[in-house]
N, C-alpha and C positions, 0 to 999 in steps of 0.2 A: 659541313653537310647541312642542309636546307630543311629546315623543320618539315615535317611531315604535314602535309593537307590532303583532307577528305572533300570531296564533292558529292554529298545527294542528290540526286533528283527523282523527285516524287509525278507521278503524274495522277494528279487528284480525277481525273476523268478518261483513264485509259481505256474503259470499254465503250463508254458512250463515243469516245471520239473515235475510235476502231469502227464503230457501227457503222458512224456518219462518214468516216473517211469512203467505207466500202458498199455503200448503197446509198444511189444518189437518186432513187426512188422512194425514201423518203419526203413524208409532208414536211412543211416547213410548219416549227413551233415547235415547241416542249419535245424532250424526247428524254428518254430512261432506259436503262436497262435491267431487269428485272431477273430473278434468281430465289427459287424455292428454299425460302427457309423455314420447318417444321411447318409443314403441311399449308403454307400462304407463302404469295409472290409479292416479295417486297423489295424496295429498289435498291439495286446496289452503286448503279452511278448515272448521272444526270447529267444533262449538257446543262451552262451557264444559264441559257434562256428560263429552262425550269428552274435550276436553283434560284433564280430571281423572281420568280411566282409563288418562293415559298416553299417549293418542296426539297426533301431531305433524302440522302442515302441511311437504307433501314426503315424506311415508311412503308408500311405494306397499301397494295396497290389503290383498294379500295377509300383510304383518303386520302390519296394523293389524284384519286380521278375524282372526289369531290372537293379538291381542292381547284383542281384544272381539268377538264373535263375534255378537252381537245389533248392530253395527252399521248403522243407515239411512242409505243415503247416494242422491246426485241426481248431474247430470252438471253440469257448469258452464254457464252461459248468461254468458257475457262483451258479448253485447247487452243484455241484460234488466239484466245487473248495472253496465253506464256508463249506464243509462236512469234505473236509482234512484239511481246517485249524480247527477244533474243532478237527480234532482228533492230529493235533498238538499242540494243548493246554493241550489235555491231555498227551503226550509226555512231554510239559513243565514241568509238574507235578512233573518231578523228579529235578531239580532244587530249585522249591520255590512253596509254598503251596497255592501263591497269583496270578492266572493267571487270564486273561481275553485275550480276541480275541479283535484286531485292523482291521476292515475287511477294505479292502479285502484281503490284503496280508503281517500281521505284528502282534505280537502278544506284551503284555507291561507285564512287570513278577513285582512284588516289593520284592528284593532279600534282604531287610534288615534282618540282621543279618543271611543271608546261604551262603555268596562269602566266609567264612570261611572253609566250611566244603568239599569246591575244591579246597583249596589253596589259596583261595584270589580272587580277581575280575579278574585277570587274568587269573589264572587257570578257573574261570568257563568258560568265554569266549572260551578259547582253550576247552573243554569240547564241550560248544555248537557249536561246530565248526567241534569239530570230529565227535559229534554225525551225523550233516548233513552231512558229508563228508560222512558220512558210509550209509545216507538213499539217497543220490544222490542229495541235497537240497541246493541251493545256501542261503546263511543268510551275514547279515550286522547287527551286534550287535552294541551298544552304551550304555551306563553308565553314568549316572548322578543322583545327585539330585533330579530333579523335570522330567515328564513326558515326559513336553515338549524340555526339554535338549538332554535326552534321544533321543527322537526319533528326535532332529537335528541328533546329535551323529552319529545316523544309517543311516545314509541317505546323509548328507553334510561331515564328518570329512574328513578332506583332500581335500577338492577341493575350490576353489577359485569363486570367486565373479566375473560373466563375465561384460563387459563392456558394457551400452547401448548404442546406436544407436545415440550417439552424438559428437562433433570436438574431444571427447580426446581419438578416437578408432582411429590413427594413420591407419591403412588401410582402412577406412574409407574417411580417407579425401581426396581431392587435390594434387598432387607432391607437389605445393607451398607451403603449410603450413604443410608439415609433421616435417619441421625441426622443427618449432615454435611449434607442438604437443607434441613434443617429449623434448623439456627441458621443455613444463608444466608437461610433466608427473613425472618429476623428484623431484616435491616438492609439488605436489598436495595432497589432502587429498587421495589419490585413488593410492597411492604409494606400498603399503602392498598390495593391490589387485594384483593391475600389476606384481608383483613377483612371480616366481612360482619356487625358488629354494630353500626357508627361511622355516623355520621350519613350516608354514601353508600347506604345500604344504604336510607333514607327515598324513599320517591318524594315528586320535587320537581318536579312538572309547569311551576311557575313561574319564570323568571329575573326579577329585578328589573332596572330599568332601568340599566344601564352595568353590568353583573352578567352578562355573557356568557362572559368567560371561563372566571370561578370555576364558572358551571353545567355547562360543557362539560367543564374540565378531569379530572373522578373516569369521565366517562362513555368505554364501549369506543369504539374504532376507528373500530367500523361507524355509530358515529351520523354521523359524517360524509358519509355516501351515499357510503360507495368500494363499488369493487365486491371480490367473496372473493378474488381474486387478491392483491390489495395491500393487503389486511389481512390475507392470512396471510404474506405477503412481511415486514411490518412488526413481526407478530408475531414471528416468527424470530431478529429482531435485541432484543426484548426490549420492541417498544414497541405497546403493550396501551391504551394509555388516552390521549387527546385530549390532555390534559396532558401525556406524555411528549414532543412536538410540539410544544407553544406558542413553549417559547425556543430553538426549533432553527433554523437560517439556511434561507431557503427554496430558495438555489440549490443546495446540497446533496441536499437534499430532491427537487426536483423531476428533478435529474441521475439521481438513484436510482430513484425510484417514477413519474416523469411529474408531467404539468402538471398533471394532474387533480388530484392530492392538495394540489397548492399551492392551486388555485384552488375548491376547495371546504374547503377550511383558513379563506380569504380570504371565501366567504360567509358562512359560519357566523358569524364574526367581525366581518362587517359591513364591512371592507374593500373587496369588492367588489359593487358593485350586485346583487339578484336582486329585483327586484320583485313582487309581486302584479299581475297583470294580470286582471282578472275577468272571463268570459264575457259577450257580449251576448248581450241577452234576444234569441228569435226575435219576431218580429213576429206578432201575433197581431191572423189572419187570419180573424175570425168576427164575424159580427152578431146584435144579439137585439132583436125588437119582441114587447111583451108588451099583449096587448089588453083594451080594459076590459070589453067583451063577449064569451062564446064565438062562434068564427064555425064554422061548415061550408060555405057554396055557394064554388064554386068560381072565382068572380067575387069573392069577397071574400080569398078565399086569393092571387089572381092582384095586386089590389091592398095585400097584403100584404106579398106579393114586391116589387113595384114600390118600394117603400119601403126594402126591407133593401138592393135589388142596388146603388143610389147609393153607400151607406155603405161597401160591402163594396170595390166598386171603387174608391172614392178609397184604402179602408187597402192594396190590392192595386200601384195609383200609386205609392202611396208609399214603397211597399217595396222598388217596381221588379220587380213580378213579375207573372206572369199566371196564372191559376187555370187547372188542365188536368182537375182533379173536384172537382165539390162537391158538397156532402151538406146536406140541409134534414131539418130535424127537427122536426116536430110535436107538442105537449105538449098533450095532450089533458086534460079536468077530473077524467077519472077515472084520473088519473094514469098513462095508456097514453103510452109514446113512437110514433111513427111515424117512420120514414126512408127516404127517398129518396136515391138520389143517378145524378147525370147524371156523362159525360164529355165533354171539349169535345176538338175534331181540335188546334183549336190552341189555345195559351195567348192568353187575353186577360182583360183588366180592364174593355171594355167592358159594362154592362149590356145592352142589346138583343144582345148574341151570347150570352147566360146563358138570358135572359130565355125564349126558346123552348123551349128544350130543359128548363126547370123545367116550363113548362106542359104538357108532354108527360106527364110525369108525376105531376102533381097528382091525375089521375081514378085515382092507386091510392091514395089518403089515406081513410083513414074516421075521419070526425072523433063519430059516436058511437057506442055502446056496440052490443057484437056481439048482443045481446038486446034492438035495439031503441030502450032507454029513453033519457035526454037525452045532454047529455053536448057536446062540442065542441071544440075549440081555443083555449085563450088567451094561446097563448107560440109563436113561431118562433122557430128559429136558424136560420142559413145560414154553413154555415164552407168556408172556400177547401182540402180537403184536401190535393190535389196543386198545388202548384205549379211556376212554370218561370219563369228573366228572361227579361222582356221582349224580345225581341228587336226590331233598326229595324224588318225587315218589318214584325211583328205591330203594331207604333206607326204605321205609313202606314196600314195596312189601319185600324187603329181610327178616325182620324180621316176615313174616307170619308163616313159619315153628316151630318158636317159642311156637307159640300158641297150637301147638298139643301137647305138656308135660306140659303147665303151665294150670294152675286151676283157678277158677272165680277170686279168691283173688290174685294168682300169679302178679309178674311184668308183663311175658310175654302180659298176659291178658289188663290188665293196660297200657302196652306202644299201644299195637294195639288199643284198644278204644280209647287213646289219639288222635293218630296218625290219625281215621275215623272221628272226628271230624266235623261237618258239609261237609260231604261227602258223595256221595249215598256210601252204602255197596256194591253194586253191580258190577261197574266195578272194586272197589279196589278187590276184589276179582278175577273178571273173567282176569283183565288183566297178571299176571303172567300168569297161564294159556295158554292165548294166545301168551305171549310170549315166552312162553316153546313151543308150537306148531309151530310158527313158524321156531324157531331155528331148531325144528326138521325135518319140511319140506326142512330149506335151506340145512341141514348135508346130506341129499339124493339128491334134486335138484338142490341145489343151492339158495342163500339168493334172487338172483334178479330175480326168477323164482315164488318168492311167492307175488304178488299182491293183493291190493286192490284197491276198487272205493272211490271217496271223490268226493262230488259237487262242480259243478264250477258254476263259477257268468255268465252264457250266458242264454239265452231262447230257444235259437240252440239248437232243441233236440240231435242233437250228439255231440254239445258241451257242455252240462251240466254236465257231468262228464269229470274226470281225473280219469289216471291209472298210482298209487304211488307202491313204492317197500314199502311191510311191514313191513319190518326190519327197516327203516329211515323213517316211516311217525306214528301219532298215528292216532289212531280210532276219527272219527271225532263223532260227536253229530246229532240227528234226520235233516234226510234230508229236505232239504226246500218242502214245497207241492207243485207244479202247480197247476194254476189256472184251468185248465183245466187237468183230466185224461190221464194219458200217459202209452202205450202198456209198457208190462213185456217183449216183445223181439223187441227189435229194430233193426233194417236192416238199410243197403244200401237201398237208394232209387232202384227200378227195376219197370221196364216200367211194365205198364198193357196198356190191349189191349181193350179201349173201347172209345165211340164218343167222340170228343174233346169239349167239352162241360164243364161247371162249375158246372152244375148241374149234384148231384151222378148220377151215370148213375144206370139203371135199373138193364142191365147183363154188365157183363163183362168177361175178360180173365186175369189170372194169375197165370204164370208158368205152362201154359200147362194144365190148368183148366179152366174149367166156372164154373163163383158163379151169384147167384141171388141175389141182393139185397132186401132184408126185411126189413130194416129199419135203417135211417142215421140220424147222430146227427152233427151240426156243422154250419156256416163252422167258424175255426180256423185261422184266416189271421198272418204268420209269414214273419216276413221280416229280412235277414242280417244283418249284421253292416256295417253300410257304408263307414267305416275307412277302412274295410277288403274286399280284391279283391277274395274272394274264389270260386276256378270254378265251386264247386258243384254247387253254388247258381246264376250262371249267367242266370240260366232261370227266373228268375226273383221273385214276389211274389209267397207264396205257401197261398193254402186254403184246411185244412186239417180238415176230414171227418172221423168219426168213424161209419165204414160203417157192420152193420148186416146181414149176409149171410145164405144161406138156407144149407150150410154144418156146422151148428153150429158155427160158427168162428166169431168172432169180428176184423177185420182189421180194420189199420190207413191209411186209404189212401189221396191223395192231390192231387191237381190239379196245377199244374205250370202254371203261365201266361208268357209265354214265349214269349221273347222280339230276343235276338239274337240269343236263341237255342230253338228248338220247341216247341213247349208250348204240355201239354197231362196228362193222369195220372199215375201216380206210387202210389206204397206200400211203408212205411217206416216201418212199425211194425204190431206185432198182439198183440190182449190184452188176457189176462189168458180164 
């Protein structure tokens, strides 16, 4: 069996090349990508041109635009920028079968047994090297054994272990003691560090097989993934380089600086497990029929559909999901796209709950040419864009149509009895239904155009309900009753014009009428929440009155005890 090889690849400038790659309306010269950290915009990655000006990722902006003053810079997109690195995963793809994502900017491949089929570890290297050169992508590859090797590899091969902040940094010290610095440095253990002409000084992106040590050993601290804490803690005591570590005891070690440094000591080296685990592909949720004739009528487009919604719905089964929008796409001859797209209230995989709401809108398709001349359709797609799991419900509700060819005895029959099982008949029934209607209303309106009411927990008659979208809420269960009868139209409160008095008044005025009072029932004392400042209710308490009029009419009227705004009475509602 073929030792085990890791592949990193780092990409030291994944946002800035992401920028450049997708706006070619950038100036030429310096550019950066920029990202708020604690209250200042400082740069998190640079194109080469800037880093050869001198500037750094982690500079905040302000001296990095007195350093270069012709700087362009973007804001960061850390969506946009974990979107290209998946889809450079799937680029990895063609390499080795074993990828996973290192976010934010590195991806870990396990190329055992495939550096053969580019030549060797070298040739794939040169491979992934041209491939970026060709997509405009800076990369730092690295080769080892174990994970954590690897990704030194990509990151440290070739650079040295800098000096901390103590007597044997020679420009650091004194005039007096630089000479006395300077033959310590000649025999001290930090002698290989100080060199920077000696074969460490090569970038060696490759370890050879059982060759992990010797690659790790010349490289700093940090290639181990510690964090700055405990590589400047490490530094301190004089230990600069991976090597100074190797033949150190680890209980030691780990008493002093924590577990961490024991245990990614132990990756690196392969001691401890750290696998490659590779993303799963999403499931891909699209169908395409491509026709040997153009069609237009709309009966041909309809058995079109009929054909794709099968397909579509089995890969939607199988994924365990249910399409909640889907978008069809028309490829017309003269190379016109068209697209639709419908929403469904609920998720499902059924075809006949798709199927309507596509034909609703097929009569906005124009399959020829806006002048007229020929022209057609010989390609559909149809892809599941939103999706949602399937839930039980939505799987009893899909098997209903079942039941119209199966017979008492039939399964059909049998799985839906199962299925109603201590449950009324009534809504498992009525709810398809209504979720077919709905769908229907959003393919003409719009999904967020179709509401409904749900109670809410206030006593506030105009806070007692909510106004939910149907598509995203279910039918709630029998409304709570009040204690008291509440009008079937409820209003804005609107002034009436009668004596300021608590007592119903006899006549009064409203909206440009006079009613007689016949007879009143009440009064109703409501009061706000006193957690909530709401100005309707700054007039203070209400005392509401189901007041009998001599034009037949039942009004809810109230009286305000108005404290800061005038006290009087208003209408809130009328009752049937």
């Amino acid at each position: 069996m073929p030792a085990r090889r890791i592949l990193s690849l780092w990409f030291p400038r994944l946002a800035a090349d992401r920028a450049l790659r997708g706006r070619r309306s950038l100036p030429p010269g310096p550019f950066a990508v920029l990202a708020d950290r604690r209250g200042a915009q400082v740069i998190v990655s640079l194109c080469a041109e800037a880093e050869a000006a001198g500037l750094r990722p982690g500079q905040p902006l302000r001296d990095a635009m007195a350093i270069c003053p012709h700087l362009a810079t973007r804001p960061a997109d850390p969506t946009g920028e974990a979107a290209f690195l998946t889809g450079l995963r799937r680029w990895a793809g063609r390499f080795s079968p074993w990828v996973a994502e290192d976010p934010p900017d590195a991806l870990r491949l396990d190329i055992t047994g495939c550096a053969h089929l580019f030549g060797g570890e070298p040739g794939l290297i040169a491979a992934v090297e041209a491939d970026c050169a060709a997509l405009g992508l800076s990369v730092r590859p690295g080769i080892a054994d174990t994970l954590g090797a690897a990704w030194a590899l990509a990151r440290f091969a070739g650079t040295e272990a800098q000096p901390h902040r103590t007597g044997d940094a020679i420009a650091q010290e004194a005039r007096a003691t630089r000479s006395r610095a300077a033959r310590r440095a000649g025999h001290g253990r930090d002698r290989t560090a100080a060199r920077t002409d000696g074969p460490a000084a090569e970038r060696l992106p490759i370890a050879p097989p059982g060759q992990t040590r010797a690659a790790l050993a010349p490289l700093p601290m940090a290639a181990l993934r510690l964090d700055e804490v405990t590589v400047e803690a490490l530094a301190r005591l004089g230990l600069r380089r991976v090597g100074d570590i190797l033949g150190m005891p680890r209980a030691p070690l780990a008493r002093r600086f924590g577990r961490g440094l024991v245990d990614r000591l132990d990756q690196a080296l392969g001691a401890a497990s750290e696998p490659v685990s590779p993303a799963r592909p999403a499931p891909h949720l699209a169908v395409r029929l491509s026709l040997p004739e153009p069609i237009g009528l709309e009966t041909d487009l309809l058995a079109a559909i009929d054909r794709l919604l099968p397909a579509l719905g089995a890969r939607l089964e199988a994924a365990g999901l249910g399409a909640r929008r889907l978008r069809l796409q028309a490829f017309r001859t003269d190379r016109g796209i068209q697209t639709v797209e419908v929403g469904l209230a609920r998720a499902t995989a059924a075809p006949d709950r798709m199927r309507p709401l596509l034909a609703l809108k097929l009569g906005g398709l124009e399959s020829g040419n806006r002048d007229g001349g020929g022209g057609g359709i010989d390609r559909l797609r149809l892809k599941a864009v939103d999706t949602e799991p399937l839930s039980p419900q939505s799987g009893r509700f899909d098997m209903a149509p079942d039941n119209r060819t199966g017979s008492g005895d039939g399964p059909g029959r049998a799985t839906a009895e199962r299925a109603d099982i201590g449950r009324p008949p009534e809504p498992a029934a009525a709810a398809p239904g209504m979720a077919d209607l709905i769908g229907r209303l959003g393919a003409r309106i719009g999904l967020e155009a179709v509401t409904r009411l749900a109670p809410a927990e206030s006593h506030i008659p105009e806070k007692s309900f909510q106004l939910l979208a149907a598509a995203w809420s279910d039918r709630v269960g029998p409304w709570p009753r009040p204690d008291r009868p509440r009008p079937l139209l409820l209003l804005a409160p609107e002034p009436v014009a009668a004596a300021e008095h608590p007592e119903p008044p006899d006549r009064f005025r409203w909206r440009q009428r006079a009613f007689a009072a016949r007879a009143a029932a009440g009064p109703e004392r409501l009061l706000p929440e006193w957690w909530l400042d709401d100005p309707a209710w700054r007039s203070g308490p209400r005392d509401y009155w189901r007041v009998d009029t001599d034009a037949q009419t039942r009004l809810w009227l109230f009286y305000a005890h108005g404290a800061e705004m005038s006290a009087g009475w208003f209408c809130q509602g009328r009752f049937a």
